[in-house]
C-alpha positions in Angstrom: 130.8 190.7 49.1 133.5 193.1 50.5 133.6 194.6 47.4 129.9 195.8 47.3 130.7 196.3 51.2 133.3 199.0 50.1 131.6 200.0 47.7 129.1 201.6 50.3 126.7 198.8 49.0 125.8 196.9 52.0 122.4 196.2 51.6 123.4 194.2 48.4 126.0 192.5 50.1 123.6 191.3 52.7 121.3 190.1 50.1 123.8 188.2 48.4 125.3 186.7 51.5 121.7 185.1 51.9 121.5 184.4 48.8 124.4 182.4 49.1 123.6 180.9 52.1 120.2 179.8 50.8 122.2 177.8 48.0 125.1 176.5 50.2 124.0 176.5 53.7 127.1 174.7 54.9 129.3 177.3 53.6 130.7 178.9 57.3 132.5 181.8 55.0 129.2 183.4 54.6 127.8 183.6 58.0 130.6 185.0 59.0 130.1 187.8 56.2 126.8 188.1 56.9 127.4 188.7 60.4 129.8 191.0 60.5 127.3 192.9 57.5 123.9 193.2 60.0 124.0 190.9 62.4 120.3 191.5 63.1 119.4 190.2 59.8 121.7 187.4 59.9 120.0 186.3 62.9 116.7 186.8 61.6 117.5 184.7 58.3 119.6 182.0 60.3 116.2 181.3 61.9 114.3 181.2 59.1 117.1 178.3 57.3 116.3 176.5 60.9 112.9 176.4 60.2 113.4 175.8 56.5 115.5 172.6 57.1 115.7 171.2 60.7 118.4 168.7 59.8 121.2 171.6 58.5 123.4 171.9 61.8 125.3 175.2 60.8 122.9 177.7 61.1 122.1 176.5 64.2 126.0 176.8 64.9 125.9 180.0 63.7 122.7 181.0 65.8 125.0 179.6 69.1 128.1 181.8 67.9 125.9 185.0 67.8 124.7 184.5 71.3 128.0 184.1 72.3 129.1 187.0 70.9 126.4 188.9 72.7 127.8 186.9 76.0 124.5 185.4 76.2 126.5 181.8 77.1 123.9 180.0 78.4 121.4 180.5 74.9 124.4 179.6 73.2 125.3 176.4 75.2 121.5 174.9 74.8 121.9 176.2 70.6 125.0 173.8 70.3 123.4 171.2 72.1 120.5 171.0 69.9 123.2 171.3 66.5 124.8 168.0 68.4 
């Protein structure tokens, strides 16, 4: 993925990095990727893996670090609580 990021390909990394997380959603390695990619989109498709399967924790986890990221601490505190 950094490769194609370098590569002035980020829209491919992005889709892979979904791609990936669609297959291994437990795989923290790739949020992080895809976050750092378009953190828009990564929100947008963390949502969608919510809604796809309740029961996975981490994009939830994921969906908490963003918030925090954006210092919005209190979205973030009620996202981990819901992961727990």
């Amino acid at each position: 993925l950094e490769h194609l990021k370098s590569k002035g390909q980020a829209d491919q990394a992005v889709a892979c990095a979904m791609h990936f997380l669609a297959r291994y959603p437990g795989e923290d390695a790739f949020y992080e990727v895809l976050m750092d990619l378009d953190k828009a989109k990564a929100r947008k498709f963390m949502d969608q893996m919510r809604i796809y399967d309740p029961y996975e924790e981490r994009p939830l986890i994921w969906i908490a670090e963003s918030q925090r990221r954006e210092g919005e601490l209190e979205l973030a505190q009620k996202s981990i609580e819901q992961a727990i």
